[in-house]
C-alpha positions in Angstrom: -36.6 39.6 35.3 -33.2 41.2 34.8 -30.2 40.0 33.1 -28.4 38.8 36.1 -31.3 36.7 37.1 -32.3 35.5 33.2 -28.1 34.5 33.4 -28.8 32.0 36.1 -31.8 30.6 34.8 -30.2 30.4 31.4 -27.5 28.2 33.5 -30.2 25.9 35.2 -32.1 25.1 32.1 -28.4 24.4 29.8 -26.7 22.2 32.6 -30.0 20.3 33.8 -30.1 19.9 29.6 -27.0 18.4 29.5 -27.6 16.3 32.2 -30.4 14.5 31.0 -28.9 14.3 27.3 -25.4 12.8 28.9 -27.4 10.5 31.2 -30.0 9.0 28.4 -26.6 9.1 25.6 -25.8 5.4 25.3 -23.9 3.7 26.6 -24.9 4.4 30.2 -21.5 3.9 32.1 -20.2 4.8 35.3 -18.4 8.0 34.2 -21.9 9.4 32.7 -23.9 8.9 36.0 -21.0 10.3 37.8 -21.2 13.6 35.4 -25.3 13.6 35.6 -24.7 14.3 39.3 -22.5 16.9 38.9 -24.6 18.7 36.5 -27.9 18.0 38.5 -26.4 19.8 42.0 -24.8 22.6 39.7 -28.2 23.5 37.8 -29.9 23.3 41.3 -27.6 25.9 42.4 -28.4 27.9 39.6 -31.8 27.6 39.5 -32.8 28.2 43.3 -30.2 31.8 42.7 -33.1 32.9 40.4 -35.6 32.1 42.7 -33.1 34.0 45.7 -32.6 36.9 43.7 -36.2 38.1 43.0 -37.6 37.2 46.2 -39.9 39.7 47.8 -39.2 39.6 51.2 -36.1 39.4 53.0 -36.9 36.2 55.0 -37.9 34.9 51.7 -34.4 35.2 49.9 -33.0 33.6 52.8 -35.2 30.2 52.7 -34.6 30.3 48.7 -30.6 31.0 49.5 -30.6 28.2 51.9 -32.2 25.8 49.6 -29.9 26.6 46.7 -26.5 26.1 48.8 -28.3 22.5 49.3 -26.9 21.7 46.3 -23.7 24.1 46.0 -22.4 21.7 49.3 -22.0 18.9 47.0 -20.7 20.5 43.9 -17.2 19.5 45.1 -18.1 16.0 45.9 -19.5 15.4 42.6 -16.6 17.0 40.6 -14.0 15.4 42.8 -16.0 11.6 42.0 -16.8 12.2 38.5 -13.2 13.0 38.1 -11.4 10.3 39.4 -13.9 7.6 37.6 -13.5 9.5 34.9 -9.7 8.6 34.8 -10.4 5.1 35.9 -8.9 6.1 39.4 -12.3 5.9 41.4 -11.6 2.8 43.3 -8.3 3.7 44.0 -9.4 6.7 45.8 -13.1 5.2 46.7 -12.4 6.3 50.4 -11.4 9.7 49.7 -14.5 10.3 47.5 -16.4 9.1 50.6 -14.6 11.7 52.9 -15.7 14.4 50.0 -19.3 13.6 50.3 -19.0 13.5 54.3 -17.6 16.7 54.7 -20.1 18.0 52.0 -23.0 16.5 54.2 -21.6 17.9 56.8 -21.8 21.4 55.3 -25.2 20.4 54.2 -26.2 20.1 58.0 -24.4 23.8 59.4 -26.2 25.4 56.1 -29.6 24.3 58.5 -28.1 27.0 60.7 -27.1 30.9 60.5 -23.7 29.5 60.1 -23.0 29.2 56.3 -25.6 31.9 55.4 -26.1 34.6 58.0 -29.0 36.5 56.1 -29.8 37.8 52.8 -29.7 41.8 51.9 -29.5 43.8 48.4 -26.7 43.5 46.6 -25.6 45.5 43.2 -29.4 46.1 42.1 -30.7 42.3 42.9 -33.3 41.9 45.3 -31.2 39.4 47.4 -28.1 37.8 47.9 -26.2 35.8 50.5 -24.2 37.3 53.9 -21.7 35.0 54.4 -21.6 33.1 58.1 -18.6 32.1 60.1 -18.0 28.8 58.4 -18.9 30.4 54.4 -15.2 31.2 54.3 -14.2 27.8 55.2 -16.4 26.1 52.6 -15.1 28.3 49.8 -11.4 26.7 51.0 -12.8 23.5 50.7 -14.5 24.0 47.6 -11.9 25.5 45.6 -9.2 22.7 47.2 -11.2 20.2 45.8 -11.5 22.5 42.1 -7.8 22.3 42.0 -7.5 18.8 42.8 -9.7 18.2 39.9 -8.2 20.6 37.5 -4.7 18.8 38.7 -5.7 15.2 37.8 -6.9 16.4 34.5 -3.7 17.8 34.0 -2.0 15.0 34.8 -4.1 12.2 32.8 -3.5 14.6 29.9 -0.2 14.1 30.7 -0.3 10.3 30.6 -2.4 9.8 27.5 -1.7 10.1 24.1 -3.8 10.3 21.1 -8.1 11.0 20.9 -7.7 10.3 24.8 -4.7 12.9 25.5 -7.3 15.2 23.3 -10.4 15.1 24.9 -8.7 15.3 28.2 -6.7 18.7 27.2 -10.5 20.0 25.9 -11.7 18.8 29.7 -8.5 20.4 31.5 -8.6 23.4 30.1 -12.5 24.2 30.2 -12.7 22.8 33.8 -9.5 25.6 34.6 -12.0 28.6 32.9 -15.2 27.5 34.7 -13.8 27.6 37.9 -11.9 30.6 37.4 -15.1 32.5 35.8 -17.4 30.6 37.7 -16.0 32.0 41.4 -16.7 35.1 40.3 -20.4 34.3 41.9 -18.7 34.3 45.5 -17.3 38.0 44.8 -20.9 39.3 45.1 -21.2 37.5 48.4 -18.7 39.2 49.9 -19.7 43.0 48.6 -17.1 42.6 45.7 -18.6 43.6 42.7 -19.4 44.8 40.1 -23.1 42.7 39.0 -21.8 41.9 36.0 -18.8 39.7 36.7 -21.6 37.4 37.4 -22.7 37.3 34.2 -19.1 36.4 33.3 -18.8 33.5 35.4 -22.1 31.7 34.4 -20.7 32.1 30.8 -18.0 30.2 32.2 -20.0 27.9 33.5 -22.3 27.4 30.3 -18.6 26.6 28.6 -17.4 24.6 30.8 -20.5 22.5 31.4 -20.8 21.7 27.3 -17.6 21.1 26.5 -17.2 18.4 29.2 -20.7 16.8 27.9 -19.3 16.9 24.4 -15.9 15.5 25.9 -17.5 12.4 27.5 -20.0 11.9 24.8 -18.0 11.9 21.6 -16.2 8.8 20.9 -13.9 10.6 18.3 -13.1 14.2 18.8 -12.1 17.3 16.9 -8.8 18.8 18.0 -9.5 22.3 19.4 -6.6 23.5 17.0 -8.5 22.0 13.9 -11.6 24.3 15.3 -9.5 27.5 15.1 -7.9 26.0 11.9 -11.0 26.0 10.1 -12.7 28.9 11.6 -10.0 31.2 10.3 -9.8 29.9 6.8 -13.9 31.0 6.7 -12.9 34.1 8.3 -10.0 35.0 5.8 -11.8 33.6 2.7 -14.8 35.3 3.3 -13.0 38.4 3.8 -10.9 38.2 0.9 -14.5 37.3 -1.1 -15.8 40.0 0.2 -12.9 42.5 -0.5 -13.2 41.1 -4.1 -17.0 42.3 -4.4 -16.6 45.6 -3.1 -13.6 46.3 -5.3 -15.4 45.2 -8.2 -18.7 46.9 -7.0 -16.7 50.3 -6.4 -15.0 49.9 -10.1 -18.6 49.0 -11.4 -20.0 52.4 -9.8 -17.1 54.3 -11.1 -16.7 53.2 -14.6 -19.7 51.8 -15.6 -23.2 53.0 -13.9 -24.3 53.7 -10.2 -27.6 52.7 -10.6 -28.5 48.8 -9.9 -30.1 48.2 -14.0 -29.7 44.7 -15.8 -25.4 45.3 -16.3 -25.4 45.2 -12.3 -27.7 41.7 -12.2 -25.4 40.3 -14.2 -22.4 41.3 -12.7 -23.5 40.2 -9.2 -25.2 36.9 -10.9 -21.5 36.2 -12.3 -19.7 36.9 -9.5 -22.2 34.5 -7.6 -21.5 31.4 -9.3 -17.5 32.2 -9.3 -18.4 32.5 -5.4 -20.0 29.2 -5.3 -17.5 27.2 -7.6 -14.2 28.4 -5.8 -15.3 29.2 -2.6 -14.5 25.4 -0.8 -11.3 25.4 -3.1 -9.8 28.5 -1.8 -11.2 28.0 2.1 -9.3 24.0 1.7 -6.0 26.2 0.1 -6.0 29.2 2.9 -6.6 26.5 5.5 -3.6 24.1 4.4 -1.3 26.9 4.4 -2.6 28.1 7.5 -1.9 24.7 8.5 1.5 24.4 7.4 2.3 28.0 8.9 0.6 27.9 12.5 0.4 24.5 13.0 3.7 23.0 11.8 3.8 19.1 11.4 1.0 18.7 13.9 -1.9 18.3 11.5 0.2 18.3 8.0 -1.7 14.9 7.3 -0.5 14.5 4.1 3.1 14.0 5.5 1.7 11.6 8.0 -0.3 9.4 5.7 3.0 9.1 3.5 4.9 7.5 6.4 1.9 5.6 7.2 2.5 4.3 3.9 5.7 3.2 4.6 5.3 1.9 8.4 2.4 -0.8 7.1 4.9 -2.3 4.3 7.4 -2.3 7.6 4.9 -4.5 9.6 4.1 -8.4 9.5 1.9 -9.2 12.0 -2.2 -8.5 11.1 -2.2 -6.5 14.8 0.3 -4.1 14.0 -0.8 -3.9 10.3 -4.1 -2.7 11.9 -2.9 -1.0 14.2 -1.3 1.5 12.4 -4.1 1.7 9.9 -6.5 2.5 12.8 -4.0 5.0 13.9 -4.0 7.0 10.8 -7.6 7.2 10.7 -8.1 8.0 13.4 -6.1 10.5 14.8 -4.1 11.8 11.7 -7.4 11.9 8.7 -9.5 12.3 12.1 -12.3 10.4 10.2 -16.2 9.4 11.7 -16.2 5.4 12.3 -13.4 4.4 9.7 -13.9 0.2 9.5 -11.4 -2.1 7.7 -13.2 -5.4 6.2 -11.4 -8.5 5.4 -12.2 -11.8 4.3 -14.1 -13.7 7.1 -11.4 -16.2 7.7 -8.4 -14.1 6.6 -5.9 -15.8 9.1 -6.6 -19.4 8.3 -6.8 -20.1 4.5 -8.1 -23.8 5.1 -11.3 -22.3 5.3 -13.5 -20.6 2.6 -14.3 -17.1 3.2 -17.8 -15.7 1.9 -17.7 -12.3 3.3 -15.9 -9.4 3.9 -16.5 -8.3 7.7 -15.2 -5.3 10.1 -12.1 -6.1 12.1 -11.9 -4.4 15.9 -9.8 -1.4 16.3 -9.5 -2.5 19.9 -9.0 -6.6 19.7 -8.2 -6.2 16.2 -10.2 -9.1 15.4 -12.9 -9.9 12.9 -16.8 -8.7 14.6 -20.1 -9.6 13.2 -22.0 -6.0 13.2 -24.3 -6.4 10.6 -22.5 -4.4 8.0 -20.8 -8.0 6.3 -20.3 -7.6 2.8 -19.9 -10.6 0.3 -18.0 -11.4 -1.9 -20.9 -10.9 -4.9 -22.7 -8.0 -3.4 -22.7 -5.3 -6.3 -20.6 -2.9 -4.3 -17.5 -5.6 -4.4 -18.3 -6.1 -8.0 -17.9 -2.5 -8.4 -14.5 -2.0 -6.5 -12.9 -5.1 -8.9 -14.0 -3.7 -12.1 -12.9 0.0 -11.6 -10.4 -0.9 -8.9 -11.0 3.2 -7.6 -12.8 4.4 -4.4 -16.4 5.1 -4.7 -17.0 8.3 -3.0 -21.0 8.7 -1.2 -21.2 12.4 0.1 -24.0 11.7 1.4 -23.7 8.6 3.9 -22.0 9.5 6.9 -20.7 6.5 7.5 -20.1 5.1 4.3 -18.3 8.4 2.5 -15.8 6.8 1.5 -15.1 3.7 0.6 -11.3 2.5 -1.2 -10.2 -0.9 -2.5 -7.0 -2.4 -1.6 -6.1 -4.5 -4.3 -3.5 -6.6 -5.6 -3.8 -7.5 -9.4 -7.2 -8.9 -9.6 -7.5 -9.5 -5.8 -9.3 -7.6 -3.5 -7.8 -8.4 -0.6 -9.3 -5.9 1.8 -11.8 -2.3 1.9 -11.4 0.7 3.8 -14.9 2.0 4.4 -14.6 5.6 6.1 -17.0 7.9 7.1 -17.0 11.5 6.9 -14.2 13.6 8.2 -14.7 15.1 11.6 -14.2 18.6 10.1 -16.5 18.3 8.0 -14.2 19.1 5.0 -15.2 16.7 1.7 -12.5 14.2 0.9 -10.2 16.5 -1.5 -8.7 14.5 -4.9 -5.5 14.8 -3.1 -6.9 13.0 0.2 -7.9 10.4 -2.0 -5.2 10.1 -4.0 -2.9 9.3 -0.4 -5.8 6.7 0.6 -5.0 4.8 -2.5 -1.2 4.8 -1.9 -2.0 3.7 1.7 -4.4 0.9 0.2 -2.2 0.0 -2.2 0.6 -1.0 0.3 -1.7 -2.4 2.6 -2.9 -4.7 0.4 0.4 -5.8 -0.2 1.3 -6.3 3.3 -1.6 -8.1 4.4 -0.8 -10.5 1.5 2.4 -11.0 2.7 0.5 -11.3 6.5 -1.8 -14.1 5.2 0.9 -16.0 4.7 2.8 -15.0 8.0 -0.4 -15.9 10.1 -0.4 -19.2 8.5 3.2 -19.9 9.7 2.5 -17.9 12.6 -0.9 -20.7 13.5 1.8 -23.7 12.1 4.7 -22.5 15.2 2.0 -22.3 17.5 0.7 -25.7 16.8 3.6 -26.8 16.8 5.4 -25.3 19.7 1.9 -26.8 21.9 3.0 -30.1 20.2 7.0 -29.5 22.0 5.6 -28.5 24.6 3.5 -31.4 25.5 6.2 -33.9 24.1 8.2 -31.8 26.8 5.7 -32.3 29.3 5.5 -36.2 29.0 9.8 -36.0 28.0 10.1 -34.7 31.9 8.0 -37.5 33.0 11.4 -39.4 34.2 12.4 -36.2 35.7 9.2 -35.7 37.4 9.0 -39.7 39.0 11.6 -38.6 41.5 9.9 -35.7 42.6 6.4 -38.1 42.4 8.1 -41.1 44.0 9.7 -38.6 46.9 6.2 -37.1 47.4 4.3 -41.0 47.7 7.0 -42.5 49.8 6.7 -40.6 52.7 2.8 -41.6 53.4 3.9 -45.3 51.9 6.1 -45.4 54.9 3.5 -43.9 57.5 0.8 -46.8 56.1 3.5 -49.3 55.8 4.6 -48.8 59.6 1.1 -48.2 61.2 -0.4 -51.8 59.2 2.7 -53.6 60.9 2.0 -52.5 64.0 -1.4 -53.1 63.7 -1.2 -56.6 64.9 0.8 -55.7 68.2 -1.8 -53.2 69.4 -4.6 -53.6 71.3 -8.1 -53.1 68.9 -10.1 -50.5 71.2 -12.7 -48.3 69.0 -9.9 -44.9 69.9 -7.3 -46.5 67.9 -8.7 -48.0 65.0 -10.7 -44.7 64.5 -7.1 -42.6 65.2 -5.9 -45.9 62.7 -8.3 -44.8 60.2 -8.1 -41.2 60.1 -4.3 -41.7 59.4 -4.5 -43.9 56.9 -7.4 -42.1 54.7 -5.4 -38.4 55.3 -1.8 -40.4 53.6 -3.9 -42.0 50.9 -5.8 -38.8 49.7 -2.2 -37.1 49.8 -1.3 -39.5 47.8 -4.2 -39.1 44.9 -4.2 -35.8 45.2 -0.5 -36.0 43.6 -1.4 -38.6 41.3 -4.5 -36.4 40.3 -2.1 -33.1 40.1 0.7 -34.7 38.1 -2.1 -36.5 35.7 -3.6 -32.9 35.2 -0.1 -31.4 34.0 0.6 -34.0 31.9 -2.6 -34.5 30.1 -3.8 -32.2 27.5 -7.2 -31.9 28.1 -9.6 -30.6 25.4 -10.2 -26.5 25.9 -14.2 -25.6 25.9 -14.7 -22.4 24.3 -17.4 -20.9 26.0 -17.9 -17.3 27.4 -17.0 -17.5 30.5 -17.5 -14.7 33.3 -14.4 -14.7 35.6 -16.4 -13.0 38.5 -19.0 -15.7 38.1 -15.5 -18.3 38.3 -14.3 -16.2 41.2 -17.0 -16.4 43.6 -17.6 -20.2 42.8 -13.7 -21.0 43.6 -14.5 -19.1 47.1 -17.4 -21.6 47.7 -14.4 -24.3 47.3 -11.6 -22.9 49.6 -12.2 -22.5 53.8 -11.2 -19.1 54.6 -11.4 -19.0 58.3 -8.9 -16.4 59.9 -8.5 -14.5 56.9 -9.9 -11.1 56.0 -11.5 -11.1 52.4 -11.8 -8.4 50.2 -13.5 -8.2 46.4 -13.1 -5.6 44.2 -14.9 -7.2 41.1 -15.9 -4.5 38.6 -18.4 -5.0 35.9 -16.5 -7.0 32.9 -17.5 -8.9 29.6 -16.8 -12.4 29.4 -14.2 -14.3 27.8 -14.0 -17.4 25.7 -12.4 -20.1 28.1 -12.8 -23.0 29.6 -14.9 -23.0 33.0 -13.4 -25.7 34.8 -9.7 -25.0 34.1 -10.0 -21.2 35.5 -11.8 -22.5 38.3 -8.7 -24.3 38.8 -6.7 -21.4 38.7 -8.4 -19.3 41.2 -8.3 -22.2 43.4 -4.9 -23.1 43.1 -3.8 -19.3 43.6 -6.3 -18.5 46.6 -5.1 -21.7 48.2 -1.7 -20.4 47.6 -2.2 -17.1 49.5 -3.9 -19.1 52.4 -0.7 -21.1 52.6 1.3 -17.5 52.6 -0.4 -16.6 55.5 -0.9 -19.3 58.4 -1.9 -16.9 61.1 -3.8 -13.9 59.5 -3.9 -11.6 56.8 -6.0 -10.5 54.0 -6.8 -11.6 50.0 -8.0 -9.4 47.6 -9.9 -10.3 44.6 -10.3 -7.8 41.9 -11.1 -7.9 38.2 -10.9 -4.4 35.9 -10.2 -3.4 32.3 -6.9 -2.3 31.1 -6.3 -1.4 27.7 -9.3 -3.4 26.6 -8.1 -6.4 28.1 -9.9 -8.2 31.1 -7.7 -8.4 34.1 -8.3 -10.7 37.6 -5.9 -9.9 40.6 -5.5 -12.3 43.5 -3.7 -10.2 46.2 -2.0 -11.7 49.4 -0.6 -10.0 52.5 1.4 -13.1 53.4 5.4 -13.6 54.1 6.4 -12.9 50.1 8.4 -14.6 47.7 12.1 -14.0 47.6 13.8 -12.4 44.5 16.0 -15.6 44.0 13.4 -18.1 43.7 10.6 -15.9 42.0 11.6 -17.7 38.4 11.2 -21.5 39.7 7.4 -20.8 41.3 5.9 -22.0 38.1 8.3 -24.9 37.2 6.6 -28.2 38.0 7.2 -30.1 41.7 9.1 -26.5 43.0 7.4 -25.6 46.8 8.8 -24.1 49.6 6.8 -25.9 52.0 7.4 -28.9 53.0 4.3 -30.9 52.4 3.1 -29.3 49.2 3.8 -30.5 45.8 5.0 -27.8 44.1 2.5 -28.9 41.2 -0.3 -26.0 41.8 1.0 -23.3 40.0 2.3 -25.1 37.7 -1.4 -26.3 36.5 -2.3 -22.8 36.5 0.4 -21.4 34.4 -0.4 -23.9 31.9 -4.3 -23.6 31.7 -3.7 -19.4 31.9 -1.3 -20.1 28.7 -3.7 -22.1 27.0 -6.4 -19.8 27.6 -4.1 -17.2 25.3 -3.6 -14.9 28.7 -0.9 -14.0 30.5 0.3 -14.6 34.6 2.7 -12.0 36.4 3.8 -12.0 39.7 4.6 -9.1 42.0 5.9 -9.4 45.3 7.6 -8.0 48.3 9.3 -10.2 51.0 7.1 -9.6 54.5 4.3 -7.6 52.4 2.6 -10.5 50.3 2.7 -11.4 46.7 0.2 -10.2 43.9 -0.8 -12.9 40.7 -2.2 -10.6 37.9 -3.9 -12.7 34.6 -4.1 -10.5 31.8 -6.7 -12.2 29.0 
């Protein structure tokens, strides 16, 4: 086998690698299987090339050709789809990954003819490779249209992200742009354009590109490429300068003393061994600071940032943004593995007696029961209050670090980091900043503990105005109430007197009947309405699955002439009551029925945005115009006739109770969109 053939295989085995390894990596998500078929179609190209190349007979190259461009049809399919749902844009565009994988099938079926690959003949010393057909050319435009789509959207969700995302995303962009630049080389030789070797060039490409996406999507935290070079030079220079050091000293040894290797020379070179071992991580840490400083500017001078880190947490209040910026600094200024912050259990409500120090979310920034709890007479706690300075653990990955925040005797919080994504140890001077930073976070969340207790005293307090408002609009409400009942009243009162003038056949008292029982179930279904804004029913905290909700609250509503679409993604449940959001979703589809008395459709959709769960009920009805948009969710406030105006009103309220949030988009004569954001 020669090189150009051992290349390809080299290819198969490494992406067929990485597409197991990315596929079994948990968690298994969308964005994984999406990249497992990408890999599996590109290491079946590959793969079946070897097999082409060192074919014996000419007819035999051409089966083995044809069965490798099996899989090179849906390369671009598979990069286009893992793309977009890698950007969270796949349902968006759903239909246009469809058309991708159509028109690949379609070039699946002409590669059955002489059409994509004419024949197979020698090319630049291999055995075989592919003559292009009439519709080869055609396929490389579609391929390579699709490649820059791809490349495009990476650029521009680079463009839109910021921090560890806006990173890995730049590491994705740019190795996706040298893949398919190297990788094309590989159609050169198909049309006579050589030379061999520029093959080997693009499945170099292709080996790069392929790992450095599976590191991309695999790594939660990520090293910046710039900290690579960063700490690749400082070995480079400090080795060199090391190394210029011995063979000065060497050459002066030779010169002055002996040039023969006796006992003076062991010693030397033993001496100069153990000043190599005790200044070598000293020096690389000073030559790659300054490189820092030099090449890099501000960008990764941490020290500066963890100073004004400092100063930003005494700045902030609220636990969120305390953590927030805590998480921030970790993360993607120290750039440390797994960093945790542990609190007391109940750290925002000091009625209660907290036992334990637990992690708080960098997401929800909330406290999260992972096992790793720590109370408050473990030894390690003990430990922190007597010498009140970080205990450092080289070798735990995940516990390197760990520094108190304290205030006088108090601990009122731990930082527990682990190791530094560069590898580096934590320097005296890292340390040394982590204290300052502890110090005036402990402050600050002090100061918070008593803010979230005022904070929890305003919210119970504002739920107290706002039912005393609720019941204080009562007399406002009766008008609206009494305007609503007295229309059937009148219908029932005038039918029942003229119920004595007309003749009892079984057609009128049944057209008698029907009457009366639609006016008295208008009537307690106002009653029921205004009752259910009024009264502030007890909450059940359960977890609650809206797209379980969803799909029950269809059950409930009749939706004849309307076209129904759901778009419900996978999503973790919420704490909520089940009743009161089955409310909502009734109320709101209900709504969009009554926006839309001939026709139209309703979409459904739940999603994740910024770690929030999100449910959209979508209309295509008449719209709600800009000068009434405010008053939809003020109580008794319709714009037809016979409703109530009490429906989103109920849902507003259970939404706000629920701690979520209810926006509404809409465009007069193109429907109206309700997002919940919890």
């Amino acid at each position: 086998m020669h090189i150009y053939s051992a290349s390809y295989l080299v290819v198969g085995i490494s992406v067929l690698f990485w597409a197991i390894f990315v596929f079994l990596s948990p968690p298994r998500d969308a964005t994984k299987q999406a990249f497992s078929r990408y890999l599996i179609v590109v290491g079946w190209w590959a793969l079946f090339s070897v097999l082409m190349i060192n074919s014996p007979t000419q007819s035999l190259g051409l089966f083995w050709d044809r069965i490798c461009l099996m899989g090179v049809v849906f390369i671009p399919a598979t990069f286009i789809h893992f793309n977009f749902t890698f950007l969270g844009i796949d349902v968006k565009y759903k239909k246009f990954i469809y058309s991708s994988y159509l028109i690949s099938l379609l070039f699946f079926l002409i590669n059955l003819t002489p059409y994509l690959a004419a024949d197979t003949t020698p090319k630049f010393g291999l055995n075989f490779y592919t003559d292009p057909g009439p519709f080869y050319l055609p396929f490389m435009i579609y391929f390579f249209s699709l490649s820059i789509l791809g490349i495009y959207t990476f650029y521009w969700g680079y463009r839109q992200a910021e921090g560890n995302r806006k990173r890995q995303l730049f590491n994705i962009f740019w190795s996706s742009l040298l893949g398919y630049s190297l990788g094309g080389f590989n159609y050169n030789l198909a049309f006579g354009l050589g030379p061999a070797y520029l093959a080997l060039v693009g499945n170099l490409g292709i080996i790069l590109h392929v790992g450095v996406y599976a590191y991309s999507i695999t790594k939660q935290r990520m090293l910046d490429i710039s900290v690579v070079i960063s700490r690749l030079l400082s070995e480079i220079i400090t080795t060199a300068f090391f190394s210029a050091v011995y063979l000065f000293l060497l050459f002066s040894y030779a010169h002055y003393s002996s040039d023969r290797i006796g006992l003076g020379f062991i010693i030397f070179t033993f001496i100069f061994g153990i000043m190599l071992t005790q200044t070598y991580q000293a020096i690389r840490l000073f030559v790659q600071t300054t490189s820092d400083k030099l090449i890099l500017h501000g960008k990764y001078d941490y020290y500066k940032e963890i100073s004004e880190a400092s100063i930003r947490v005494g700045r902030k209040l609220s636990l969120e943004e305390i953590l927030k910026v805590l998480y921030a600094t970790f993360f993607d200024v120290v750039e440390i593995h797994n960093p945790r912050i542990f609190l007391p259990e109940f750290f925002s409500d000091p009625q209660r007696e907290s036992r334990r120090y637990v992690p708080y979310d960098k997401k929800i920034f909330a406290p999260v029961l992972t096992g790793e709890e720590i109370g408050f007479k473990d030894p390690l706690v003990g430990s922190l209050i007597e010498k009140r300075e970080p205990i450092i653990n080289e070798k735990s990955k995940d516990r390197q670090l760990v520094v108190p925040c304290m205030l006088e005797d108090r601990l009122i919080a731990l930082f527990v980091l682990g190791s530094k994504l560069s590898q580096d140890p934590y320097t005296d001077e890292d340390v040394q900043l982590l204290e300052v930073l502890a110090s005036q976070a402990a402050i600050s969340l002090d100061h918070t503990r008593s803010y979230e207790k005022i904070r929890v005293d305003l919210e119970a307090t504002e739920r107290q105005l706002e039912r005393s408002s609720r019941l204080a609009s009562i007399g406002t409400l009766t008008a609206g109430v009494t305007h609503e009942i007295r229309n059937p009243l009148t219908v029932i009162r005038t039918e029942t007197e003229r119920l004595t003038k007309q003749p009892r056949d079984a057609d009128y008292l049944k057209q008698y009947s029907d009457l009366m029982l639609k006016h008295i179930e208008r009537i307690t279904g106002i009653i029921h309405r205004m009752l259910t804004l009024a009264k502030d029913k007890p909450q059940q905290e359960v977890d609650v699955n809206l797209n379980e909700v969803i799909e029950v609250s269809l059950e409930l509503v009749p939706l004849k002439r309307i076209v129904l679409k759901k778009e419900l993604r996978v999503i973790p449940p919420i704490k909520g009551d089940n009743e009161g959001l089955q409310e909502v979703f009734v109320n709101l589809i209900q709504n969009a029925l009554n926006s839309m008395p001939d026709q139209g459709t309703i979409t459904l959709r739940t999603y994740l945005e910024d770690g929030r769960v999100v449910a959209e009920v979508e209309d295509t009805g008449k719209g709600i115009p800009d000068d009434i948009k405010e008053k939809i969710f003020d109580p008794f406030f319709s714009t037809r006739h016979e409703g109530t105006g009490l429906g989103l009103s109920i849902a507003y309220r259970i939404i706000r109770s629920h701690g979520g949030d209810i926006k509404v988009t809409s465009q007069e004569g193109k429907g109206t969109t309700f997002k919940l954001v919890f």
